[in-house]
BATORKOL-717837 format. One record per residue (C-alpha): x, y, z; residue in one letter. Coordinates in steps of 0.2 Angstrom, whole numbers, m for minus. Example, Ala and Ser with C-alpha at 12.3 -4.5 7.8 and 13.67 -1.06 7.14 Angstrom:
BEGIN
{rec {62; m22; 39}; a}
{rec {68; m5; 36}; s}
END
This chain:
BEGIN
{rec {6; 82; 366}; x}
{rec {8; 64; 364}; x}
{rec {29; 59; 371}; x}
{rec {29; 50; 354}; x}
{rec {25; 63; 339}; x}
{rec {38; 76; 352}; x}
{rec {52; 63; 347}; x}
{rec {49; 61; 327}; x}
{rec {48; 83; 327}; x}
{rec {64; 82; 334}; x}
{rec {72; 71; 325}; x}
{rec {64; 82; 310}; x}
{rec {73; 97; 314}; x}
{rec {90; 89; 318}; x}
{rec {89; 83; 302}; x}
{rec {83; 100; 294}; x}
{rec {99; 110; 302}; x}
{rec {111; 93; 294}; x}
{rec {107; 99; 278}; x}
{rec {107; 117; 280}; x}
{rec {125; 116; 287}; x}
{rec {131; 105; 275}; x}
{rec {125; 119; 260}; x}
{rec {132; 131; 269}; x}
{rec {151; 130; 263}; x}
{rec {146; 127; 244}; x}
{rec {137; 142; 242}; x}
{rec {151; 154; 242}; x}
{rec {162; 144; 229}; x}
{rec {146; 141; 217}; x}
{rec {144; 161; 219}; x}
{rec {161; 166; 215}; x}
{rec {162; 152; 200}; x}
{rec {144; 163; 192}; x}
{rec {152; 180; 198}; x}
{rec {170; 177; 188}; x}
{rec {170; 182; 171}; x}
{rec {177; 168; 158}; x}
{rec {196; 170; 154}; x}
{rec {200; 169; 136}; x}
{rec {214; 159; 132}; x}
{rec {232; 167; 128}; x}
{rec {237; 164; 110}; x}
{rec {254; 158; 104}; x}
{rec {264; 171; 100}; x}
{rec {262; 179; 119}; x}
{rec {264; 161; 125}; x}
{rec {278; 160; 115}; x}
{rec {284; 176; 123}; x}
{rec {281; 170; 141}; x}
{rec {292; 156; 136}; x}
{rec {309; 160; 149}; x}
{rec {325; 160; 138}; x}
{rec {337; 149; 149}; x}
{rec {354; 160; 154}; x}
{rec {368; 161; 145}; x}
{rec {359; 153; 128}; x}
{rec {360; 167; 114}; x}
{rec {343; 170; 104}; x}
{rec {341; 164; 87}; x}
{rec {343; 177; 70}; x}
{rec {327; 183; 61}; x}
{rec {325; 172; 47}; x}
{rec {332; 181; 31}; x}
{rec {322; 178; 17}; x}
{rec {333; 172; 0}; x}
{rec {323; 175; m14}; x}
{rec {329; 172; m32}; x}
{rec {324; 184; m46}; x}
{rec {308; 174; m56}; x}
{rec {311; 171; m75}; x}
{rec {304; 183; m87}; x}
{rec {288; 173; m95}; x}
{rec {276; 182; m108}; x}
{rec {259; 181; m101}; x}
{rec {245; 184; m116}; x}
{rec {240; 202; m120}; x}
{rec {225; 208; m120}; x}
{rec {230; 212; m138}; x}
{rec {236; 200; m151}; x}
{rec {241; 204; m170}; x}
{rec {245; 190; m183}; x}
{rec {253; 196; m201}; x}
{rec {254; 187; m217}; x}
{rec {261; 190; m233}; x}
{rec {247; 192; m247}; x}
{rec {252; 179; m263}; x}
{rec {251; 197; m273}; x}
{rec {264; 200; m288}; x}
{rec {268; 216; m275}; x}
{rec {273; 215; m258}; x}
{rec {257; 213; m248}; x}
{rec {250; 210; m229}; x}
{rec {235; 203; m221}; x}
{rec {237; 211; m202}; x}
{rec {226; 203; m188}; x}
{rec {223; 212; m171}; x}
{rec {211; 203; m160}; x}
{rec {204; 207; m143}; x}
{rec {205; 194; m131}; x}
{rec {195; 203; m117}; x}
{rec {179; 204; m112}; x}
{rec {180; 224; m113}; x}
{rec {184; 236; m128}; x}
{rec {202; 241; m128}; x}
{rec {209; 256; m137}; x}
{rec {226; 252; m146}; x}
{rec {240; 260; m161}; x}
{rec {246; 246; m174}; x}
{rec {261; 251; m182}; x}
{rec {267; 241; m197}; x}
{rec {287; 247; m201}; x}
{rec {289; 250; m219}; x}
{rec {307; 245; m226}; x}
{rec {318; 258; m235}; x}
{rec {316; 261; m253}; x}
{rec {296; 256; m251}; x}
{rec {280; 265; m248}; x}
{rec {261; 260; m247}; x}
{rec {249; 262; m259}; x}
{rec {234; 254; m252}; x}
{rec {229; 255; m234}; x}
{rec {213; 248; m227}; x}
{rec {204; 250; m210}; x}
{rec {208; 270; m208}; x}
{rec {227; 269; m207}; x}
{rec {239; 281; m215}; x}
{rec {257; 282; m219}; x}
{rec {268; 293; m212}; x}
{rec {286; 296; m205}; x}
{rec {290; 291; m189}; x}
{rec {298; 303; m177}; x}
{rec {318; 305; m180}; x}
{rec {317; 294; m196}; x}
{rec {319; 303; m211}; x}
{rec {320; 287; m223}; x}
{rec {309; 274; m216}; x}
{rec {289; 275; m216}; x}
{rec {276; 266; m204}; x}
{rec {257; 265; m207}; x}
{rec {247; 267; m192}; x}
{rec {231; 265; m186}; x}
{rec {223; 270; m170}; x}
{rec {207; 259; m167}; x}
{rec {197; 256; m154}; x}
{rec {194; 235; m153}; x}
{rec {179; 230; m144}; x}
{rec {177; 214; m131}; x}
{rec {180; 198; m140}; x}
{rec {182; 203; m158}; x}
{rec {195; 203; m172}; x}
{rec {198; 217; m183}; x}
{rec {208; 215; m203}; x}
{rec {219; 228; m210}; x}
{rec {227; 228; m226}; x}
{rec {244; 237; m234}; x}
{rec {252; 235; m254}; x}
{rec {268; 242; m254}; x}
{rec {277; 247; m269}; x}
{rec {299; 244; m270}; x}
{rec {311; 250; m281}; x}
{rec {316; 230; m282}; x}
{rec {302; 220; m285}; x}
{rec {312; 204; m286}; x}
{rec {318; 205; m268}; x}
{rec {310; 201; m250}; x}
{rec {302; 213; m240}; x}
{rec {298; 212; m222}; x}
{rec {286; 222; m214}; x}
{rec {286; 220; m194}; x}
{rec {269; 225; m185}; x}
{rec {267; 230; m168}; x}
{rec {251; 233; m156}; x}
{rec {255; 246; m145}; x}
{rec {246; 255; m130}; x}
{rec {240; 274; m127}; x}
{rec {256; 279; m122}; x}
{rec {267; 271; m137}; x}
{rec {282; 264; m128}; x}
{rec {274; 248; m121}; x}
{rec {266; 236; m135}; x}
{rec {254; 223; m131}; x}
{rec {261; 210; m145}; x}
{rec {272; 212; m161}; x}
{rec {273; 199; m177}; x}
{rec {281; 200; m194}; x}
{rec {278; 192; m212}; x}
{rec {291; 194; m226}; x}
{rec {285; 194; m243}; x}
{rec {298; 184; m252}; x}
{rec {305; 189; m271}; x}
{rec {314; 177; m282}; x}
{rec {332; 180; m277}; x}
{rec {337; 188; m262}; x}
{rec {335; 180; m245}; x}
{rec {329; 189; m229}; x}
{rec {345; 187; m218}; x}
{rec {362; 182; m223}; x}
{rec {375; 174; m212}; x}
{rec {393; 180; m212}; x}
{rec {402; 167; m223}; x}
{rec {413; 157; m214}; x}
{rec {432; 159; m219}; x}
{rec {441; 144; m232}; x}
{rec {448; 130; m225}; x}
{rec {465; 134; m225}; x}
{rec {465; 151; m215}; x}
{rec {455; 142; m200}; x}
{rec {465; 142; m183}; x}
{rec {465; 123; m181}; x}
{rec {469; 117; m199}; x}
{rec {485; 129; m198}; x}
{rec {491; 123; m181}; x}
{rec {488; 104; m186}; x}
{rec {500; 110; m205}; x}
{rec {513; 118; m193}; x}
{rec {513; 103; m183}; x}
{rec {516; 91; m197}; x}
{rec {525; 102; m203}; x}
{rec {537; 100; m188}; x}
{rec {536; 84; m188}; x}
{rec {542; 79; m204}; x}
{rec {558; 88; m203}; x}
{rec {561; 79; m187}; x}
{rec {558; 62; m195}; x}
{rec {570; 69; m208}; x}
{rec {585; 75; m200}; x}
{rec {582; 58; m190}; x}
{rec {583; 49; m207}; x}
{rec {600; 57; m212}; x}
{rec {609; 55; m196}; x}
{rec {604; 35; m195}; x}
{rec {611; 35; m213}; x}
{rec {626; 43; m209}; x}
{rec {627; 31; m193}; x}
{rec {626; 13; m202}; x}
{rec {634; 15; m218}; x}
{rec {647; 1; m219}; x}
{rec {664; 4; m219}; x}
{rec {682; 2; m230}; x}
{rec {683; m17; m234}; x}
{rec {702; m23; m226}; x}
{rec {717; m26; m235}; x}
{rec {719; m42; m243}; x}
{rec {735; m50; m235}; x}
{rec {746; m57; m249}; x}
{rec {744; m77; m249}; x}
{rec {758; m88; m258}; x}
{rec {754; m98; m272}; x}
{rec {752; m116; m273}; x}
{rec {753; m128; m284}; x}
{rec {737; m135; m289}; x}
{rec {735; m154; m291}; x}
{rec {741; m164; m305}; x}
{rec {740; m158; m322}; x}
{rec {730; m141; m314}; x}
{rec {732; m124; m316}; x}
{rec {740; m116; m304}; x}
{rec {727; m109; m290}; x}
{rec {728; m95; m276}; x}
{rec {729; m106; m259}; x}
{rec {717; m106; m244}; x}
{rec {726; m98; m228}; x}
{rec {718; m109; m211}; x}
{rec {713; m103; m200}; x}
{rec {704; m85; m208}; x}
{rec {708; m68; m202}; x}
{rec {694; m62; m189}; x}
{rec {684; m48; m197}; x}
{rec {683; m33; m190}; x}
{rec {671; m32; m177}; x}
{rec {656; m21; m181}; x}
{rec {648; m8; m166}; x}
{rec {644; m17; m152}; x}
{rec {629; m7; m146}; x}
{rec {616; 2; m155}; x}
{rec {620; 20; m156}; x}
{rec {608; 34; m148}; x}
{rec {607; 51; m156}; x}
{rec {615; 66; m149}; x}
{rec {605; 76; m134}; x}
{rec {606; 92; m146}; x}
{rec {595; 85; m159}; x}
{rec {581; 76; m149}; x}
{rec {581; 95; m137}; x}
{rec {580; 105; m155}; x}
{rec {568; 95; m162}; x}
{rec {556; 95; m145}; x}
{rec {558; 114; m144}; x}
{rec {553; 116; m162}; x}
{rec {538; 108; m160}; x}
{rec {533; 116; m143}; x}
{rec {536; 133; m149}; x}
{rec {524; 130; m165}; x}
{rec {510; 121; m153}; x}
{rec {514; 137; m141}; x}
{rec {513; 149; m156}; x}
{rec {499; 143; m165}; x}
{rec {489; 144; m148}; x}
{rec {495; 161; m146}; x}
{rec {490; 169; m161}; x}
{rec {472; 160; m161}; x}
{rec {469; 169; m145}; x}
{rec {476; 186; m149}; x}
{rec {463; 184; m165}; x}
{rec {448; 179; m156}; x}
{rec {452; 192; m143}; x}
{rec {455; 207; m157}; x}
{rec {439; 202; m167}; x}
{rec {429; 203; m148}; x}
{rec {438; 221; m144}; x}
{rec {427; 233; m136}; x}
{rec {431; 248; m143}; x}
{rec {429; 239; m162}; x}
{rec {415; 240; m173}; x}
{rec {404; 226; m174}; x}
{rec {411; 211; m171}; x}
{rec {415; 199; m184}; x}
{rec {421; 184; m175}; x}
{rec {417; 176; m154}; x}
{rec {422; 160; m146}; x}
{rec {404; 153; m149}; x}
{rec {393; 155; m166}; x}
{rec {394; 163; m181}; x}
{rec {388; 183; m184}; x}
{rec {370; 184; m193}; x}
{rec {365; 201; m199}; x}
{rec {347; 204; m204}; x}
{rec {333; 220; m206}; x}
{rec {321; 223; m195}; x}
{rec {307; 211; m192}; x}
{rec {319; 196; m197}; x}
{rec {321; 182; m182}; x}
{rec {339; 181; m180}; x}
{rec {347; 166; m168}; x}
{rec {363; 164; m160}; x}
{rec {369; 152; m147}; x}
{rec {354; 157; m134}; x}
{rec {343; 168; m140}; x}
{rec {333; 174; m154}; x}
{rec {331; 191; m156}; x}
{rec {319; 201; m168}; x}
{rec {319; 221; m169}; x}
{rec {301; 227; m173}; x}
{rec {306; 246; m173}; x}
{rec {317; 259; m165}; x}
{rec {312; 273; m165}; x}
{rec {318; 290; m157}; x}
{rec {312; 303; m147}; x}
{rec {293; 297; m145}; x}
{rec {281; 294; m131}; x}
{rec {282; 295; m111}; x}
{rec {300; 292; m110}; x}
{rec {309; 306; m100}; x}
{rec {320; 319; m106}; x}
{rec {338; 310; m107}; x}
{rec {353; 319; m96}; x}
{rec {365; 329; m106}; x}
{rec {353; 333; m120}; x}
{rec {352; 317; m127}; x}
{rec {341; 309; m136}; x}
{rec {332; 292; m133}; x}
{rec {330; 279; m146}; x}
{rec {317; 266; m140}; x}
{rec {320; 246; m149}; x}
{rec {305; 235; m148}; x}
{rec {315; 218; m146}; x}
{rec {306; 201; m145}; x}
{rec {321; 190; m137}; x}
{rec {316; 170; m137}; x}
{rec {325; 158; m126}; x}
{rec {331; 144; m138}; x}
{rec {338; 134; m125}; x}
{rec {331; 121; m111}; x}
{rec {337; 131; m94}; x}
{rec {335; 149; m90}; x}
{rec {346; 161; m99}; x}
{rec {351; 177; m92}; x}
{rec {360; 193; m103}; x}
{rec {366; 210; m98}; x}
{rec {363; 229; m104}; x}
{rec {381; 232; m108}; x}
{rec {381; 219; m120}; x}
{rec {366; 226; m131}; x}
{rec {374; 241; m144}; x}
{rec {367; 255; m157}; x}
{rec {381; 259; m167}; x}
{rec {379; 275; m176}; x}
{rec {383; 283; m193}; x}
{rec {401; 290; m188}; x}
{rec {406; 274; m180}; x}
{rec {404; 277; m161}; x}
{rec {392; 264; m151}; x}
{rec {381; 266; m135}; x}
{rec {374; 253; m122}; x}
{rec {358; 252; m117}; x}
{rec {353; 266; m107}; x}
{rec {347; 254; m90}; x}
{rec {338; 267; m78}; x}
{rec {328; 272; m95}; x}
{rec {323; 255; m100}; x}
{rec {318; 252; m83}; x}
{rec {305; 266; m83}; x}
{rec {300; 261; m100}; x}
{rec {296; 244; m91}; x}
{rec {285; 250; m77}; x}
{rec {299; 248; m65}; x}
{rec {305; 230; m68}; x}
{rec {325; 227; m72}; x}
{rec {323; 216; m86}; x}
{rec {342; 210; m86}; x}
{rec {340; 205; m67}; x}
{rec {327; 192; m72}; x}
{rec {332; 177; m80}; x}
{rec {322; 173; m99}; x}
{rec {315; 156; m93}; x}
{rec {317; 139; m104}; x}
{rec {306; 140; m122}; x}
{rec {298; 158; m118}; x}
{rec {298; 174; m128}; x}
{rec {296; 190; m121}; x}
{rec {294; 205; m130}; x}
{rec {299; 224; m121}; x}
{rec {305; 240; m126}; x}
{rec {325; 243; m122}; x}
{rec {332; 263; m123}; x}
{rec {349; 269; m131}; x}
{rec {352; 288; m126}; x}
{rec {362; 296; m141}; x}
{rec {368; 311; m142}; x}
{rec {367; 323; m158}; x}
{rec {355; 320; m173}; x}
{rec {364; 305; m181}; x}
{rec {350; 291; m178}; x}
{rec {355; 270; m172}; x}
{rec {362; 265; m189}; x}
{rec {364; 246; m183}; x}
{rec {360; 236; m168}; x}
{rec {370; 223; m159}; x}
{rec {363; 212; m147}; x}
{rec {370; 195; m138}; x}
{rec {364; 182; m123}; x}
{rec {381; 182; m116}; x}
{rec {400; 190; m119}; x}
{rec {407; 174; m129}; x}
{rec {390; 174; m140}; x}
{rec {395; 181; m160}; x}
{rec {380; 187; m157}; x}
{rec {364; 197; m172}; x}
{rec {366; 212; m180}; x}
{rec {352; 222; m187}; x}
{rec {351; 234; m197}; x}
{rec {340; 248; m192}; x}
{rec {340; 260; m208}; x}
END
């Protein structure tokens, strides 16, 4: 073999072994990168958790969640009713229930009949009847089923023993189970002389607390500036003129009569008070504490009146610190300073509600409660009343009106600004005397509505 072609296969196989050595000491990494299996990444709570807390620095408190009760708002029904009086010489009523939904609902309308009326004509299948625990009022019901997306009209004549007066029949839309209504409305047919609602008639002039306190203290006043008057007369009256000093006569001139001379120089007059004269410290103290104690008085006995007429243990109030008493039937819209209230019924013993504790009966209200004002307005249980024949009251029964609710504490959540909400409140009695008159305020100064139930 030629010494050339030797020389380049060496060089060759030098060059061969370069590369293989120089491959050798990646292959293992390049392996063990394939043969690992990918990490996936940790997420951030347990890298949160692998966070070190430095020594001596304490943790920081859970995060405690303040949450304010959210305003009572009236969301539309599935179910909605509309009542208007009929132009008819006799009381008359044009009643609407429409179903809003896609799907057929099965409602009972019930239109409250006043006392002293009954119906003659009712259209759409209804019929009249007395409710449970009334033995005076009437209620025409119906029990339809409304299919998706339709409107449905029903029709009532009433007949009264006084034609000439109004007549309000309140109409309500409720569920199967008769405690919870889908939507309530009310039309008063109005005769020619009575009104619907009457408000308590204010007292004269003369026996209202301020006009009395601002005649005491005028009162007051003008006896001061009198015995002021008399002692500032009795001060500067003038005294007893002085003696006259006897002068000689003297001859008057020529041919005159004789004349009285002129003594020179006069005799000083007596000097009158030097300084102006104060009264005494007893009258300025007597007349001060006669017109405190009349301020004080006055004040007095406005308070112990507003206080008496707001007693608990009275019957219904005739008198607050804000607004006057309106008292009305049922289906009238009464307002006070915050709200306006209208019952649609009460009614006792009836539907789901439990049996009450004691052996008492429960009277369920349907109330539709308006918020009047601009901000959220809150009320409380205690305050809303059913007095009864003999003259005792009862609260609102609050554990009751909640299960009549579903669960929800209506007088925990506020009634927000311009809203209405309409819900079913319970009064447990006790005995067979039925709610003879409800009471019902937005807060404890409020004069309040009063309703009469039967």
């Amino acid at each position: 073999m030629p010494a050339s072609r030797r020389h380049h296969r060496t060089l060759a196989v030098l060059v061969n072994c370069l590369g293989i050595i120089a491959a050798v000491p990646a292959l293992p990494a390049a392996h063990r990168a394939e043969a690992a299996p990918p990490q996936p990444a940790a997420p951030p709570a347990a890298a949160a958790r692998a966070t070190p807390i430095p020594t001596g620095m304490p943790a920081a408190p859970p995060a405690v969640p303040t949450t304010k009760p959210a305003p009572i708002r009236l969301s539309t029904p599935p179910v909605t009713v509309a009542v208007a009086a009929a132009g008819t010489p006799a009381p008359g009523y044009r009643i609407q229930v429409r179903n809003a939904g896609p799907t057929p609902v099965e409602t009972t309308v019930r239109q409250e009949l006043p006392a002293g009326s009954r119906a003659t004509a009712v259209t759409g299948g209804g019929r009249a009847n007395h409710p449970i625990g009334s033995a005076t009022a009437n209620e025409v019901t119906w029990r339809l089923r409304l299919p998706g997306r339709s409107t449905t009209t029903l029709n009532t004549a009433l007949s009264t023993a006084a034609p000439d007066r109004s007549v309000t029949a309140p109409t309500c839309a409720y569920g199967t189970d008769g405690t919870r209504p889908y939507d309530c409305a009310t039309a008063t047919w109005t005769g020619s002389r009575v009104p619907a609602a009457q408000v308590t008639a204010a007292a004269p002039a003369w026996r209202r607390p301020p006009v009395l306190l601002a005649a005491l203290a005028a009162l007051l006043v003008v006896a001061g500036g009198v015995l002021w008057w008399a002692w500032r007369r009795r001060r500067t009256r003038p005294g007893r003129a002085p003696a006259a000093t006897g002068v000689p006569p003297v001859a008057g001139g020529v041919g005159g009569p004789a004349e009285q001379g002129t003594v020179y120089p006069r005799p000083a007059m007596p000097a009158l008070a030097g300084r102006r004269r104060r009264p005494p410290i007893w009258l300025v103290v007597g007349v001060a504490a006669a017109v405190l104690a009349g301020v004080v008085g006055a004040a007095a006995w406005t308070a112990t009146q507003r206080v008496a007429a707001m007693d608990t243990t009275k019957q219904p109030t005739s008198g607050a610190w804000v607004g006057n008493s309106v008292t009305g039937a049922l289906g009238v819209p009464l307002r006070e300073t915050a709200f306006e209230f209208t019952v649609y019924r009460v009614s006792c013993g009836v539907g789901t509600l439990p049996a009450a504790p004691g052996g008492g009966r429960q009277c369920l209200a349907t109330v539709g409660v308006r918020n009047l004002t601009g901000g959220e307005q809150t009320w409380h249980g205690q305050l809303q009343r059913a007095y009864l024949t003999g003259g005792n009251w009862v609260a609102t029964d609050e554990s009751a009106t909640r299960v009549a609710n579903l669960g929800r504490d209506v007088f925990a959540q506020p009634v927000a600004a311009g809203s209405r909400v309409l819900l079913p409140l319970v009064f447990t009695v006790h005995g067979d005397d039925p709610p003879k008159q409800l009471e019902l305020r937005s807060g404890v100064f409020s004069a309040g509505v009063r309703v009469n139930v039967r």
